[in-house]
C-alpha positions in Angstrom: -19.2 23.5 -13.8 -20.6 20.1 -12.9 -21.9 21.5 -9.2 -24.3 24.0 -11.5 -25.1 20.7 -13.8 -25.9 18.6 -10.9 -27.7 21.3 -9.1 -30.0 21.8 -12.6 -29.9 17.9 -12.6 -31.3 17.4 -9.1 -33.8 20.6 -9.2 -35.3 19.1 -12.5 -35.6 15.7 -10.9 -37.5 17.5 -7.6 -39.8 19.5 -10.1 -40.9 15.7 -11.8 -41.0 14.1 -9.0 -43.4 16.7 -7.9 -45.4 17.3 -11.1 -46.0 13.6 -11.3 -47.2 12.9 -7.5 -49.8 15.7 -7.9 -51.0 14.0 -11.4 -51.8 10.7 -10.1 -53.0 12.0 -6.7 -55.5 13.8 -9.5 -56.1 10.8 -11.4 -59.4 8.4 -10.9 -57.5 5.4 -11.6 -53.8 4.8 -12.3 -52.4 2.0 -14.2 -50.2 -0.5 -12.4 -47.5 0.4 -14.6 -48.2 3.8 -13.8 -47.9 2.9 -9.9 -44.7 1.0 -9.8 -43.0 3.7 -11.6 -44.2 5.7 -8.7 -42.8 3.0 -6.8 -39.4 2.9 -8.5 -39.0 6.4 -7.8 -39.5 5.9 -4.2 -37.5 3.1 -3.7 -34.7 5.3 -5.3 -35.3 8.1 -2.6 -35.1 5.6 -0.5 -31.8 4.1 -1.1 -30.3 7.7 -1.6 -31.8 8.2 2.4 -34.2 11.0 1.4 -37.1 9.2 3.5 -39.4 11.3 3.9 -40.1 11.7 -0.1 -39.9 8.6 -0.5 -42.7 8.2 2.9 -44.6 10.5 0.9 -44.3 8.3 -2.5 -45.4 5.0 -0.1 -48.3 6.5 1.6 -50.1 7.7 -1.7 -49.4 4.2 -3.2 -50.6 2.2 -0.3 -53.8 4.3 -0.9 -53.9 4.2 -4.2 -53.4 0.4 -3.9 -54.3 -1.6 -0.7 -53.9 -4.4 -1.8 -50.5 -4.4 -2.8 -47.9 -6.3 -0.9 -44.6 -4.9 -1.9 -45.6 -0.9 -1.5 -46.7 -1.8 2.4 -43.3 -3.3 2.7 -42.0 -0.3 1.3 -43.9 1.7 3.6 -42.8 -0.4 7.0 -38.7 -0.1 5.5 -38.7 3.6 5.6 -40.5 3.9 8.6 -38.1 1.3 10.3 -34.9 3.7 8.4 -36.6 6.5 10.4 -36.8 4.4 13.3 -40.7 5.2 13.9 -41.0 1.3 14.7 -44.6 1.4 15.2 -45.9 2.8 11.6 -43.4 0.6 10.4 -44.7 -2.7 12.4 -48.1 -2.0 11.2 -46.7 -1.5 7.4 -45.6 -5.0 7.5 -48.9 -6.1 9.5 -50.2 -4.4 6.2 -47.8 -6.4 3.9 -48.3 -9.7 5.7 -52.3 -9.2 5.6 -51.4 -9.3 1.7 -49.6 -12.2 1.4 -48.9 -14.0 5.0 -45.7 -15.6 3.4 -43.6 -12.7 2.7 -40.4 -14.1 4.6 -39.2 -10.1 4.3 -41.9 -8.4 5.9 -41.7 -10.9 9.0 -38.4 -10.4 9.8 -38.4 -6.7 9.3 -41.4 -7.1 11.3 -39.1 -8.7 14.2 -36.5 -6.4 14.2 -38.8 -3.5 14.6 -40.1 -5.2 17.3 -36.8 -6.2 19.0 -35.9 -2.1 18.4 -39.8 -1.4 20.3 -38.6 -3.7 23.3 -41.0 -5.9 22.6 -39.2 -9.1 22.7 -41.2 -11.5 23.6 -43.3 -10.5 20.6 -40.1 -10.8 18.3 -39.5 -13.9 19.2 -43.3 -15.2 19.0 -42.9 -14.0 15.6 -39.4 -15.4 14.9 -40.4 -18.8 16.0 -43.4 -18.3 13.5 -40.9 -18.4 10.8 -38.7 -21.1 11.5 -41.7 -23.7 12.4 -44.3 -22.1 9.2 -43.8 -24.7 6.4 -45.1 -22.0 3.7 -41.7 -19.8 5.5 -39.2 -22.2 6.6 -37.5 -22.5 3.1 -34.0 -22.0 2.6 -32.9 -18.7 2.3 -31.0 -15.6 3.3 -33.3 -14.0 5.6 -34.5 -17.3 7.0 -31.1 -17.5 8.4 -31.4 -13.8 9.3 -34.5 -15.4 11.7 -32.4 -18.1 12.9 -29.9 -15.4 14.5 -32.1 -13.2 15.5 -34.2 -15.9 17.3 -31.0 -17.1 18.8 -29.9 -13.7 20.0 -33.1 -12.5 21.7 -32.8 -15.9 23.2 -29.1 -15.6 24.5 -30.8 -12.0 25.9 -33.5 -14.2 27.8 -31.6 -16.0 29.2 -29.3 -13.7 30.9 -31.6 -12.0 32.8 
């Protein structure tokens, strides 16, 4: 019994999710409000790991709204969960073009980098963090930085 309620559940959920993208894709001008609902719903495909609807929810929202820091973040976090490192680097370019001190979107930024083999590059951009005044404030992913800069480092040093 509850597999057929789920299954009606989750088959009413796809047909909304659906219904609603082709609206606003049809629509001169959505609201905001209208947009980060959109937003919600991706960011809740994306933590269930259906990444490519929720790709598909990022890309019309970073269209719909280029100027908009968190759905280009949104857009470089599922391309990093897909591991297609390079859409996702030039998400957070996107993101960081939008606001320069989103602490997030740098060191997402580094890892994808780190995970492209560029390291050099990662740490160019980790050392950006920790010495950028309008970054360097005390906080979780500031000290993510700090160990990533210190393990690309250790790696430099090795060989």
């Amino acid at each position: 019994m509850i597999e057929k309620t789920t299954g009606k559940y989750l088959e009413y959920l796809i047909h909304g999710y659906y219904d609603g993208l082709i609206r606003l894709k049809q629509k001169n001008n959505p609201s905001d409000a209208e947009c980060e609902d959109l937003y919600a719903l991706g960011y809740n495909q994306f933590t269930i790991g259906n990444y490519k609807a929720a790709k598909d929810i990022f890309i019309l929202l970073t269209t719909i709204a280029p100027y908009t820091n968190h759905y280009w973040r949104a857009y470089g976090a599922v391309n990093q969960q897909m591991e297609n490192y390079e859409e996702a680097i030039a998400g957070y370019d996107m993101a960081l073009a939008n606001d320069s001190r989103d602490i997030v979107s740098h060191v997402y930024r580094s890892e994808c980098l780190i995970m492209s083999e560029k390291e050099k590059d990662a740490i160019k951009n980790l050392e950006e963090i920790l010495t950028n005044p309008n970054l360097n404030t005390p906080s979780p992913w500031l000290d993510r930085a700090k160990l990533l800069l210190a393990a690309q480092q250790k790696k430099e040093v090795k060989k």
